[in-house]
N, C-alpha and C positions, 0 to 999 in steps of 0.2 A: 314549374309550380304544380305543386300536388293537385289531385283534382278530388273529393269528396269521397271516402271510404265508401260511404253508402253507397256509389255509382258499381260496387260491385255484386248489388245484390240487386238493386232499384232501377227500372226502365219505366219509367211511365210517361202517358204519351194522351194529347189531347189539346185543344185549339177552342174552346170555347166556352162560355159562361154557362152551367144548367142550376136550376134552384127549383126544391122541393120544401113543403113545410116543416122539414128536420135540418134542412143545410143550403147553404149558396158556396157555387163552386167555383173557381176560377183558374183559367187556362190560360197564360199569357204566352205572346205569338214571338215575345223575347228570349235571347236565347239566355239561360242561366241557371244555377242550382240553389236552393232557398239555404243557407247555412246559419240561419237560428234563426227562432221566431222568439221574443221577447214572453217573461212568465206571463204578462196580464193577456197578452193576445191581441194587441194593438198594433205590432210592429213586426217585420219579419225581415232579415237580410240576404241580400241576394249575390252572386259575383258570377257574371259570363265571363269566364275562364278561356272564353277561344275569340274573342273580342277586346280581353280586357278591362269591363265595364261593370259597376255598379251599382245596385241599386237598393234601395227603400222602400217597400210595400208597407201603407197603413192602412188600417181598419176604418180611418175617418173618408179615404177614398178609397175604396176596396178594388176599383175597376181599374188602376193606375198604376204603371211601376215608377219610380221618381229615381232618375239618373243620378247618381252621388258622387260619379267618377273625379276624382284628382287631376283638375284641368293644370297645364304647366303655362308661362308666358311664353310668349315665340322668341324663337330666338336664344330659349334658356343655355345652359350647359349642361354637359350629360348629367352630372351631378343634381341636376336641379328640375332637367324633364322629365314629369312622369309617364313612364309609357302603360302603366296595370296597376289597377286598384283593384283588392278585393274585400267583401263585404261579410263577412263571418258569424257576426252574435249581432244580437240588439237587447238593449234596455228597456226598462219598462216605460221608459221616458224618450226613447227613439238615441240613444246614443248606440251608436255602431262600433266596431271593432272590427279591423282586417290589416288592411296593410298597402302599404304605396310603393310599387318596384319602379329604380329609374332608370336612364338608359345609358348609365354606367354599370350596370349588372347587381345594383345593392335593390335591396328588400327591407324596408323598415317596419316595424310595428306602428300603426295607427289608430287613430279612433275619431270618430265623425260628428261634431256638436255645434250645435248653431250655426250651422250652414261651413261647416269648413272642418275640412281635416287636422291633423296634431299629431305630430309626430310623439313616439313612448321613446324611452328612454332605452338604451341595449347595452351590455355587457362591455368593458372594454375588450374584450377576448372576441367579441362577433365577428363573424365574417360577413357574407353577404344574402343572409337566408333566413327574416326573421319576421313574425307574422303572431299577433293579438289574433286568438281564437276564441274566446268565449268572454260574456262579460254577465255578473250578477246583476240577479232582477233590478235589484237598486241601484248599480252601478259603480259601486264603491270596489270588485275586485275585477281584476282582467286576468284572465290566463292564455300560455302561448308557448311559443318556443323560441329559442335560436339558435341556432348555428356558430357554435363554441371551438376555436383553436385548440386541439387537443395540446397538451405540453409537450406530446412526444412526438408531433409535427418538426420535420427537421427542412433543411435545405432552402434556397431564395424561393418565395412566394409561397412556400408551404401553407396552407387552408386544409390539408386533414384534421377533420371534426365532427360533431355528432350533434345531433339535434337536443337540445338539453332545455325539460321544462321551466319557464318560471311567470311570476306572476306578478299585478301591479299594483297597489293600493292607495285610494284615493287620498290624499290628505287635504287639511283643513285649507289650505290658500287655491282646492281646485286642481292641483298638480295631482301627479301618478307615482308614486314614488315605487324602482323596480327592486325585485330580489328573485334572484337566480339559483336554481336548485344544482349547481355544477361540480358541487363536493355530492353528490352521490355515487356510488359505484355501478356504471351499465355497463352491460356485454359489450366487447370490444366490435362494435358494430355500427349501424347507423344512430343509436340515443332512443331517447324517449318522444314518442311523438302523440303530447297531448289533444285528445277531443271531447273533452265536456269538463265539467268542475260540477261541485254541491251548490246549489242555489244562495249558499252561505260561504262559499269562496274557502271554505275549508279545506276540499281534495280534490283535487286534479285526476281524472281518469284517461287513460288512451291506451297505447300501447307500444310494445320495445321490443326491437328487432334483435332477433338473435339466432347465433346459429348458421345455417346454407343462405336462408333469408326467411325465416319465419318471424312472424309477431305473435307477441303474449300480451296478455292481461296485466295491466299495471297499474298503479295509483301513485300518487304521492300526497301522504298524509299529513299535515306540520311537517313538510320537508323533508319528510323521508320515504326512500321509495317501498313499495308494498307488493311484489310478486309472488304468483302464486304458483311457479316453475321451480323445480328446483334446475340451477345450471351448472354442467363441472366439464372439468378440460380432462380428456385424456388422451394419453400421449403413445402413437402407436408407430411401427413400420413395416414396410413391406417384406412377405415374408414370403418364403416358395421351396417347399421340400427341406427343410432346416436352416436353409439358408437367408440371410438378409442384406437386404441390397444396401449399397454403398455410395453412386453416383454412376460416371460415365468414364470412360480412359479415354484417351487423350486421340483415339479413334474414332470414339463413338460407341465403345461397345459397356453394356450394362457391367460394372462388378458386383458381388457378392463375397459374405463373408460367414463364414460359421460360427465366428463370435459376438454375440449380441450386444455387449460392452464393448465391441470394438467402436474408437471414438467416430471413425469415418460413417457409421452405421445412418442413414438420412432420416431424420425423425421429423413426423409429421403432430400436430394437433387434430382432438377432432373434438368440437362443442356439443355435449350432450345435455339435451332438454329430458328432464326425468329419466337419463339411463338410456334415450333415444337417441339416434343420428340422424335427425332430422335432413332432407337431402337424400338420404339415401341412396334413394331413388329418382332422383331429380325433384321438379318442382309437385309433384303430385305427391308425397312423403313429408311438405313444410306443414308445419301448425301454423295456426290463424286462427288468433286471439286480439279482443280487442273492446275498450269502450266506448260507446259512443255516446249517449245521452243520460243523465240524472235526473230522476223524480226529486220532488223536497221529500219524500222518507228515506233515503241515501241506498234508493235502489239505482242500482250502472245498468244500463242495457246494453246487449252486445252480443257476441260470440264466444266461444272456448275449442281447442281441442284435448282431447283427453286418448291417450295412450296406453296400450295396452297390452300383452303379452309377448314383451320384450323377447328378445334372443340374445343369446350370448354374442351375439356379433351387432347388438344394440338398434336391429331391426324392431318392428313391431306393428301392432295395427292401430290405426289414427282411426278417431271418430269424432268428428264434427258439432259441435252444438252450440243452439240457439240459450242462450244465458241472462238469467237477471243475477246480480251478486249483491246483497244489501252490507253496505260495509260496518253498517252500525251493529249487526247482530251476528258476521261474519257467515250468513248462509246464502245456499247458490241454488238456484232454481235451471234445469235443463230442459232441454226439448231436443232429439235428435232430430226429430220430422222437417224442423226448419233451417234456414240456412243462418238467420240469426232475429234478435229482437233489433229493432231501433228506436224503440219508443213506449212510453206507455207512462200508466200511474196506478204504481202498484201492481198488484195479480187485478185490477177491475179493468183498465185497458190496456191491451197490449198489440204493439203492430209488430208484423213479420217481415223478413227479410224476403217472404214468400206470397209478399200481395196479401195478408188476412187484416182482418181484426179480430182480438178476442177480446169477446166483454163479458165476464162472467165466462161461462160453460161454453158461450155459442161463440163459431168462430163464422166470421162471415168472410166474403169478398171485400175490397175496402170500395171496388165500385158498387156492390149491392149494396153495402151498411152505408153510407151515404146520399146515395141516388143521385149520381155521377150519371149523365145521359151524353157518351161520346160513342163514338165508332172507333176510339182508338184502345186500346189495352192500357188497364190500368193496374197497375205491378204490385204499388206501396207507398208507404209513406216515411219519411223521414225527421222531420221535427215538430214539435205540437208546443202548446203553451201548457202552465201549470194545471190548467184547470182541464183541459181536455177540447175546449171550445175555440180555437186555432188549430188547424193543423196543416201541415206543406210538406209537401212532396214533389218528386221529379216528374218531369213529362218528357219522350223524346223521340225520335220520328230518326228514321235514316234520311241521309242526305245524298240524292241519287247522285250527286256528281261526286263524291269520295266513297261513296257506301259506306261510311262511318254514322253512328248515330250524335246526334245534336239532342240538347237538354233543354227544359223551359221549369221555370216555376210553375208549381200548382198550390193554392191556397183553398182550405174551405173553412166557410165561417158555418159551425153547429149554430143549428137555429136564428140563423141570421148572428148569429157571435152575441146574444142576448140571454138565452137558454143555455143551459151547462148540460154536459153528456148526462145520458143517464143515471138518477143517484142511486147506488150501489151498498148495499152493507151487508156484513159477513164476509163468508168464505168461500171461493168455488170449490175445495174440500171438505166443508159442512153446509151448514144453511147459508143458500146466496139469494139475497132479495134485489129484484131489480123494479126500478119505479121510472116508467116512459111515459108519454101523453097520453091522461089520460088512463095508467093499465100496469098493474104492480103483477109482476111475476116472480114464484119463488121454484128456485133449483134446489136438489140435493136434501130436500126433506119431508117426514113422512106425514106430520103432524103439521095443517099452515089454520092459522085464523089472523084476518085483518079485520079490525076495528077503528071506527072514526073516532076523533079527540072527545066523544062523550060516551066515549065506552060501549056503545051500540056496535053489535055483531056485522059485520057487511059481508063473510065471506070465509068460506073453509077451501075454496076451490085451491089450485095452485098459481093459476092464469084468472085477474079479475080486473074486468072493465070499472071504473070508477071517476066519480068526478074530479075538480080539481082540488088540493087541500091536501091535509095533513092526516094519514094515517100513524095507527101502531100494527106492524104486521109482527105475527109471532111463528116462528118457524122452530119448529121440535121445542128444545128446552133454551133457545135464544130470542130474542125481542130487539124491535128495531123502530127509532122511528124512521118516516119517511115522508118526501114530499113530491107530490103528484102535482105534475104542471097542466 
């Protein structure tokens, strides 16, 4: 069972509840990784992955994780005992999405409502590998994958196949009804492996492996897939002083031939990502691309690599980066400093694959810009609600008797989950207004005046204490209102 992309950038670690007048934070002593928080910020999912186990965190008990695990009768048959539940997306309404594996080695698509599981519906081509990951705010889409019988699977028992996106939509008597995106064309490799959708169940983001074992950036838009690699097979052989090898004789010993057409000649493939051979050089030479999470303005957050002064033997140099892509107006936003985004709303919040936030211009710690009070290291975060007033992340400690490290859920409710992040308007590339308790600060311009709703001057400063209410701040030649809590 896969275990949380984010766990490759994400360690955070802590054991206990702290609360300041900006946030209440919560450390659960459970072992698990949060794998969606619902858009309103009511609900957040959870799966201990080294246990098996399930759970439901809500906002109405914040200090509580609520077991959700697929209990089996005794006694059942393999078919029918579950031995792993896992807990992936939630609702705005506490419906869950993950998946129930039995202990006949099958993996089903699930989703969790009114106290009981339900099984999704699967491809007749499935095999045994098949898991609901995300589900919209309103609950009416579920996106996921499964594990598709390739056609060109041959021999008894054959299950070579690829992970291939699809999705579920709710119809009027309460059912799911599924559609499988398995007419598209992927790299002859593992498939598509979706993690997040648009809030509107329109596009599916993740990523698709391709190549030595790299992943790319992918999408699927109305069902058709959306990459931003270009990939081409070329066909090479081993070659050594004019000559090209042949195979072995019947000794053991290499032949070789001088004729390139000769039909014995051993020809290999080799899959180029933009002109690159990825591999190359072992695993340090793969790209790793990928989305993880969607704003509702259809910005992806995630990673990229980007390649660069290729060689005629299709070497090159790889550079790394932290990526928002908005698919609606097809532009990409970079950072090489980080290792990736995994969250945010918009250019106003943004969390790092590298422990920050960025709000506006200022990038904090995510333990200082919260006021997080543990002894243990606090890395990042990985999923938040729409509004920014939810947010959950990993927590994880070694385990001295494996030396491996163990994960826990971290929740923090902004302002007790009452107050919404700081309101924000403009652009950290022009005039960026930011309005906190209390205290309207503006970035990136020359000219600031803020005024109250009766047109009375309060203020040219750039940084101004003020009470609670409605200003108009005006920065250079843009105007904003705002509201000051």
């Amino acid at each position: 069972m896969k275990k949380s992309i984010l766990l490759m950038g994400l360690a955070l670690v802590g054991t206990s509840l702290a609360a300041t007048a900006e946030s209440k934070v919560y450390v659960f002593d459970k072992i698990g990784i949060v794998g969606g928080v619902s858009g309103n910020g009511q609900y957040a999912a959870i799966t201990d992955d080294e246990q098996y186990l399930a759970y439901i965190w809500s906002a109405d008990n914040p200090e509580e994780l609520i077991d959700i695990t697929e209990k089996s009768e005794p006694g059942a048959i393999a078919s029918q005992r579950a031995i792993f539940t896992t807990a992936m997306d939630v609702s705005n309404d506490g419906i869950v999405v993950g998946s129930i594996g039995y202990a006949d080695y099958h993996q089903y698509p699930a989703y969790y409502k009114d106290g009981e599981w339900n099984r999704l519906p699967i491809d007749p081509d499935a095999v045994n590998s098949n898991e609901a990951v995300c589900i919209t705010p309103d609950g009416t889409v579920i996106a996921g994958y499964q594990y598709i019988k390739l056609s060109t699977a041959t021999g008894d028992g054959a299950s070579r196949g690829q992970y291939i996106p699809c999705q579920w939509f709710l119809q009027p008597d309460g059912s799911y009804e599924l559609k499988t995106y398995k007419d598209i064309k992927l790299p002859d490799h593992q498939g598509f492996y979706p993690l997040t959708q648009t809030p509107d169940g329109k596009v599916i983001g993740g990523q698709v492996y391709a190549g030595f074992g790299s992943t790319l950036n992918a999408l699927i838009v109305e069902g058709e897939l959306v990459m931003f690699d270009k990939i081409s097979i070329l066909k090479d052989c081993l070659e050594y002083r004019g000559k090209y090898y042949t195979g072995v004789d019947e000794n053991g010993k290499q032949t070789w031939t001088d004729d390139i057409n000769d039909p014995n000649v051993v020809w290999f493939t080799k899959e180029l990502i933009n002109d690159y051979y990825d591999g190359i050089r072992g695993e340090e030479s793969m790209m790793y691309g990928f989305f993880t999470n969607c704003d509702s303005n259809g910005n992806f957050y995630g990673a990229r690599s980007y390649v660069s002064k290729v060689t005629s033997d299709n070497d090159g140099v790889l550079t790394n980066n932290a990526v928002i892509y908005n698919y609606l107006t097809d532009t990409w936003y970079n950072d090489k400093g980080v290792n990736f985004f995994s969250a945010g709303i918009g250019d106003q919040l943004i969390f790092t694959g590298n422990g920050e936030v960025i709000e506006g211009n200022k990038v904090s710690d995510v333990k200082d810009a919260y006021g997080i009070k543990s002894g243990y290291t606090i890395n990042g975060i990985s999923k938040i609600s729409s509004d920014g007033k939810t947010i959950a992340g990993v927590a994880s400690e070694i385990n001295p008797a494996i030396g491996e490290s163990q994960y826990y859920p971290f929740i923090i409710q902004v302002n007790g989950g009452t107050d919404g992040i700081p309101e924000l308007a403009g652009s950290p590339k022009k005039g960026l207004v930011i309005a906190t308790q209390g205290r309207i600060e503006v970035l990136n311009a020359e000219n600031v005046a803020v005024y109250d709703l009766n047109g009375r001057l309060v203020s040219t400063d750039k940084v101004t204490e003020v009470a609670a209410g409605v200003y108009m701040v005006k920065a250079d030649d843009a105007s904003y209102k705002i509201v000051v809590k």
